[in-house]
C-alpha positions as CSV (number, residue, x, y, z in Angstrom):
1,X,179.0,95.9,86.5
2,X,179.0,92.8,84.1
3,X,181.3,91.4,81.2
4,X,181.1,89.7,78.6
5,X,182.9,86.1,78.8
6,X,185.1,84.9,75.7
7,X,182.1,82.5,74.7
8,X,179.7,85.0,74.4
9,X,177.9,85.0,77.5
10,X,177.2,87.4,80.5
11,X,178.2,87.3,83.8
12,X,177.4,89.2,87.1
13,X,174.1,91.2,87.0
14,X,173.7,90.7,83.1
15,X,173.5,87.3,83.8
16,X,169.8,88.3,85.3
17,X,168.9,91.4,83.1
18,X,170.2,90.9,79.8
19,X,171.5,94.5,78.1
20,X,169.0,95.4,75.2
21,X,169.7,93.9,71.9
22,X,171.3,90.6,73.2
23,X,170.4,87.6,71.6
24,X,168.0,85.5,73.8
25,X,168.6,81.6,74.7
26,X,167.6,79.0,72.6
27,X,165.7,76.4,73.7
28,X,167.6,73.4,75.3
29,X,165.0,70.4,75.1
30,X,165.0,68.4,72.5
31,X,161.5,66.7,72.6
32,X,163.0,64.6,69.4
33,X,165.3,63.2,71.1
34,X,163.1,62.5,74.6
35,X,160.4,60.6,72.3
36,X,162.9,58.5,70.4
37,X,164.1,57.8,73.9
38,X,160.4,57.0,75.2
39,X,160.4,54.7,72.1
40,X,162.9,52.3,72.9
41,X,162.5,52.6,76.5
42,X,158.8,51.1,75.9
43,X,160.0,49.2,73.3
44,X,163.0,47.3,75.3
45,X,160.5,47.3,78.5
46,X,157.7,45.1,76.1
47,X,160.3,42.8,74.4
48,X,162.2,42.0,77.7
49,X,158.6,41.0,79.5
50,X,157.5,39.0,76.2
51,X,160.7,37.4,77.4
52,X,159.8,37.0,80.4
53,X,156.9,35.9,79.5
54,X,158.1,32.7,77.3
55,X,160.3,31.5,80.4
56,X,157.6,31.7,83.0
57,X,155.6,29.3,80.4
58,X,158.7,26.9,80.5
59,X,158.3,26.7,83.9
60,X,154.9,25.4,83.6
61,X,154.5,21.3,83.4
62,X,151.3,20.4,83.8
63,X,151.2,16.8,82.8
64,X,154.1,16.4,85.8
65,X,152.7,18.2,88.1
66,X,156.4,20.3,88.9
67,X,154.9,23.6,88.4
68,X,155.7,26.1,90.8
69,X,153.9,27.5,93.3
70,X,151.2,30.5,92.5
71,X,152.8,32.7,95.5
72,X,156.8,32.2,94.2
73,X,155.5,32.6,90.3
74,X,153.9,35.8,91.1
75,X,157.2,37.1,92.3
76,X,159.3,36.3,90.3
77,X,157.1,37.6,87.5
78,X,157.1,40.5,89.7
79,X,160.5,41.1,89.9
80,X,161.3,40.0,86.1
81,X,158.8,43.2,85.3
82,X,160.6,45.6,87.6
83,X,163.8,44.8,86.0
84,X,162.6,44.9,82.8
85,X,161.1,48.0,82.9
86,X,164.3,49.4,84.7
87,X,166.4,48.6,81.2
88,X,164.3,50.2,79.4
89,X,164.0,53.3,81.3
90,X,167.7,53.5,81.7
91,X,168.7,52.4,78.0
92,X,165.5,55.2,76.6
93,X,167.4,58.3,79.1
94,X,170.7,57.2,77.7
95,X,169.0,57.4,74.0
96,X,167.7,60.8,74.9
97,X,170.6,62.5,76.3
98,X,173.1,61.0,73.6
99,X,170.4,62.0,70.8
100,X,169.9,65.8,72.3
101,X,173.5,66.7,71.4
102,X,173.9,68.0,75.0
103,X,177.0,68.1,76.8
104,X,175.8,70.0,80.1
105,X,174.8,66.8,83.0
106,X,171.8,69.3,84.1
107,X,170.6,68.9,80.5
108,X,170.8,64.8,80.5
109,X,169.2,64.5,83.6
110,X,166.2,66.7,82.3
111,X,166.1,65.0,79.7
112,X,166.0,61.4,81.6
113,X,162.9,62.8,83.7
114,X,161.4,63.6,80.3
115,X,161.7,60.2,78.9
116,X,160.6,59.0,82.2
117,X,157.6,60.6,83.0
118,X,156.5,60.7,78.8
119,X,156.5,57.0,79.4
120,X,154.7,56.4,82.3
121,X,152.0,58.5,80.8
122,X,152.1,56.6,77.5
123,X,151.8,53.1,79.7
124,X,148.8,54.5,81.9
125,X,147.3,55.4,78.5
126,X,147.9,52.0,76.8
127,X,147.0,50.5,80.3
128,X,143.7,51.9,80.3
129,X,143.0,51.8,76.8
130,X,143.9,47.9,77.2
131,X,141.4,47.4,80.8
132,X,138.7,49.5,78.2
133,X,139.1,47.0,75.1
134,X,138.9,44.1,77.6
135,X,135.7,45.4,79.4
136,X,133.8,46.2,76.0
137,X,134.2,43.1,74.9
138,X,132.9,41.3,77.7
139,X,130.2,42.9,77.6
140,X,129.8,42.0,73.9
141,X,130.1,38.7,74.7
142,X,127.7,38.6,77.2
143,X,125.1,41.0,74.8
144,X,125.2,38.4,72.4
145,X,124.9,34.9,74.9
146,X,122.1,37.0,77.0
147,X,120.6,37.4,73.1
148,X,120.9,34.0,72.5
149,X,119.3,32.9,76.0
150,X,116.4,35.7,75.0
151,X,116.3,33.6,71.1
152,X,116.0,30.4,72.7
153,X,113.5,31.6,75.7
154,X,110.8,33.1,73.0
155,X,109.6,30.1,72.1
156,X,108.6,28.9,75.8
157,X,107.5,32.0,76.9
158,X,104.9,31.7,73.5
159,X,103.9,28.5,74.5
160,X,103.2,29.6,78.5
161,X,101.6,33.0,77.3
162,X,98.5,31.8,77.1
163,X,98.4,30.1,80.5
164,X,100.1,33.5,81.8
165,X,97.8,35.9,80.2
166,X,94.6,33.7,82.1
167,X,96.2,33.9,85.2
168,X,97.4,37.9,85.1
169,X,93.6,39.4,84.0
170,X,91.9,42.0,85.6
171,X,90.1,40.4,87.5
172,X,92.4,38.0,88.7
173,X,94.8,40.4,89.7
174,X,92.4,42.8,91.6
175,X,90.8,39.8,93.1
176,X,94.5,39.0,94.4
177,X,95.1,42.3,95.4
178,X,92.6,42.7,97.6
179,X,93.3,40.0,99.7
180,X,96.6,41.1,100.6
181,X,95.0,44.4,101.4
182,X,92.4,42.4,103.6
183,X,94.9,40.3,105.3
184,X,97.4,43.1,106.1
185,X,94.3,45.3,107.6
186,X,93.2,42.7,109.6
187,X,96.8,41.8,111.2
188,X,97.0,45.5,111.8
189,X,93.6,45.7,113.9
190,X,94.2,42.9,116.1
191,X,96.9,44.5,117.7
192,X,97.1,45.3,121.3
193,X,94.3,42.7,121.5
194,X,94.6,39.5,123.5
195,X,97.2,37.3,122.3
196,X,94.9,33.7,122.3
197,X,91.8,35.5,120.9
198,X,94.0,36.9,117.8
199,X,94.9,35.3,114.5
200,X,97.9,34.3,113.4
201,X,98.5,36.7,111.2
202,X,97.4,39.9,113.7
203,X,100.5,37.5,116.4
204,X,103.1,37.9,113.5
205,X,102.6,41.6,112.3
206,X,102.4,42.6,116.6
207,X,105.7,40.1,116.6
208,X,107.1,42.2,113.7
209,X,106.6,45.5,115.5
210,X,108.3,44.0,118.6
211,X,111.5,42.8,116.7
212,X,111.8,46.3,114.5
213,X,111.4,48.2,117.5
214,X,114.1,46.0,119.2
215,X,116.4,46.1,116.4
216,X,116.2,50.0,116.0
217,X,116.1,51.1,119.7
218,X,118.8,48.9,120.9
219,X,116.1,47.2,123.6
220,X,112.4,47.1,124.9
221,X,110.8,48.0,127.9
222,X,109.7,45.4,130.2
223,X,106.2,46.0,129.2
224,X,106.9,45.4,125.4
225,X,108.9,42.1,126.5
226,X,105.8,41.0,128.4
227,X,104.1,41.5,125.3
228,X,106.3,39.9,122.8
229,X,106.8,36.5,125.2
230,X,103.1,36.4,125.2
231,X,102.5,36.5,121.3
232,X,105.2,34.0,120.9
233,X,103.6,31.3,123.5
234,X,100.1,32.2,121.9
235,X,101.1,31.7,118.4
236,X,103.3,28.5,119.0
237,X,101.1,26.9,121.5
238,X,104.1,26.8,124.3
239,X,104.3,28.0,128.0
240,X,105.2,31.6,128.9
241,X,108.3,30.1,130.5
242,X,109.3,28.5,127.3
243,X,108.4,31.7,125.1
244,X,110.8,33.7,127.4
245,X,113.8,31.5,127.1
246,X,112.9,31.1,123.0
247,X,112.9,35.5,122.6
248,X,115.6,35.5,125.1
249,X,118.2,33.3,122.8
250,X,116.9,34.7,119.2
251,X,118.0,38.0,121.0
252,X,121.2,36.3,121.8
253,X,121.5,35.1,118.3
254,X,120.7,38.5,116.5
255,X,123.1,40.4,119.1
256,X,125.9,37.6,118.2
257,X,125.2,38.3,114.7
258,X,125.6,41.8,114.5
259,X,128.7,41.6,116.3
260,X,130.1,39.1,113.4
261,X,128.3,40.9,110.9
262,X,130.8,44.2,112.3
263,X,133.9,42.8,113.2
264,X,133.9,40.9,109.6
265,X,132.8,44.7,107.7
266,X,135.8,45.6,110.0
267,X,138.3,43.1,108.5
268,X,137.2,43.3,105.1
269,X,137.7,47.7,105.3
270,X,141.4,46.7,107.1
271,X,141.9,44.5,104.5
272,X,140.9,47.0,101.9
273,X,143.3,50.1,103.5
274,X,145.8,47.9,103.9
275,X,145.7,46.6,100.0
276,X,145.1,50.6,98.8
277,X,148.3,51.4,101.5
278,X,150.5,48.6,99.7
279,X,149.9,49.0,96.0
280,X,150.1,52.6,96.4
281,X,153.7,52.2,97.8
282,X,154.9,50.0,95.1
283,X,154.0,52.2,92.7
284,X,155.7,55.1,94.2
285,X,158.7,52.7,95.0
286,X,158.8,51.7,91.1
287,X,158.1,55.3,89.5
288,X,161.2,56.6,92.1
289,X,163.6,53.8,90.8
290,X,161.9,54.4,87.3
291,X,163.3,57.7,88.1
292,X,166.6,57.0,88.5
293,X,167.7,54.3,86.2
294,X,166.3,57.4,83.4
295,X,168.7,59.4,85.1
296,X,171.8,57.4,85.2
297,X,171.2,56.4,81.3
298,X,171.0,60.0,81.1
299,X,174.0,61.3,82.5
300,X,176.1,58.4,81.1
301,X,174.8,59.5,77.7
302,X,175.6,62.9,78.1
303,X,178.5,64.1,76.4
304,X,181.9,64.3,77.2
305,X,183.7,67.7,77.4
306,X,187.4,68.2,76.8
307,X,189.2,71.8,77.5
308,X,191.4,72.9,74.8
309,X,193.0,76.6,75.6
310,X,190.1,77.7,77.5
311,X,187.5,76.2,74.9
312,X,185.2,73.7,75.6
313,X,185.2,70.9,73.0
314,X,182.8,67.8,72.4
């Protein structure tokens, strides 16, 4: 069974199933009000860092060296930003809830979290819109000096054309190309061969071979290492002994290098979690206290309710 209450309202199961003909609820946002509040949260958040700003720059002496340190400037300008945008959040929720006309707390809180999150999406938007302007007009900047450079380059490349276009023929270039072609073929046949009766060329491209199949495979049979010691004290003219110690440290040397080569792509991927891990906790640390100062505005800007005979008066 329900009843009606002496302001209108249902209670017990027509609280959940209104009777038929019973005006609906009216909407209880005002998105006025939560814009207005965005406004002069944003707008208190910019003139309170401009402020910031001009003090930092104070700080700054150059010609007496008594500027302070890059590590305790950074925080405090840090900090001076958190704050700042703290204000503003809490000063733009107490805007919005005094502005809405509401007198329920639930109400000013909601509409706290409205101004909150309406702002962080208009700063990401203005953020991004700001990296964008930045980016294009770098790259204008360097359009126009790499069009300059090109201006300025014309003239020497028309002055070396000539000696260029005598020097990149036909028959110059085939001429050249075929004596790559020849040279690679004939390191290629050699191999296998004996290491003193081969060129140099046929030693380096065997050598090669060695050294890719070393690299990929991890390590090389004892024939193969034979084989490699021998090219090496063929093609520099030293004993086997001393072609065996030379391959044995450059293998010392690559395997060295790999394992810096890993344990610094290791650091550098630590360095880049850890980084990701940080920032991404700050910025959930200062959208939750964003949060909450919008809320506390909020609910101090709600209105107050007196009770006078069992009405409720603003």
């Amino acid at each position: 069974m329900s009843t009606q209450t002496p302001t209108g309202g249902y209670s017990g199961a027509a609280a959940a199933v209104l009777p038929e003909g019973a005006p609906s609820l009216p909407s209880r946002v005002s998105w006025g009000a939560v814009i207005a509040g965005a406004v002069v949260a944003l707008t208190i958040g910019l003139m309170l860092n401009a402020l910031g700003a001009g003090v930092g720059a104070t700080t700054v002496d150059a010609a007496a060296r008594s500027s302070p340190s890059a590590s305790s400037f950074g925080i405090g300008a840090a900090i001076w930003l958190l704050v700042s945008n703290l204000i503003g959040l809490a000063v733009g929720g107490y805007v919005a809830a005094r502005l809405s006309g509401t007198a329920d707390n639930t109400d000013g809180t909601l509409h706290g979290l409205a101004v909150w999150g309406t702002t962080f999406l208009i700063s990401a938007v203005l953020l991004g819109n700001l990296v964008s302007g930045i980016a294009s007009t770098a790259t204008s900047g360097a359009s126009s000096l790499l069009g300059g450079v090109a201006s300025g380059a014309g003239s020497v490349a028309s002055a070396a054309g000539q000696q260029v276009a005598d020097r990149t023929s036909t028959g110059t270039l085939q001429s050249a190309a075929q004596s790559v072609t020849d040279r690679v073929q004939g390191a290629l046949s050699g191999t296998g061969g004996n290491p003193a009766a081969m060129t140099s060329d046929q030693r380096k491209a065997e050598m090669g071979q060695l050294v890719t199949r070393r690299v990929t495979d991890g390590q090389l049979s004892q024939q193969d290492r034979d084989r490699l010691n021998g090219l090496v004290a063929a093609e520099y003219n030293i004993s086997p002994q001393d072609a065996q110690a030379r391959v044995t440290q450059a293998e010392q040397q690559a395997t060295q290098a790999a394992r810096q080569a890993e344990e610094t792509a290791r650091r550098a991927a630590d360095t880049a979690a850890s980084g990701t891990s940080i920032a991404s906790f700050s910025i959930f640390g200062i959208m939750l206290l964003g949060a909450i100062a919008s809320v506390l505005g909020a609910r101090r800007g709600t209105r107050d309710l007196l009770m006078l005979r069992g009405t409720r008066v603003a």
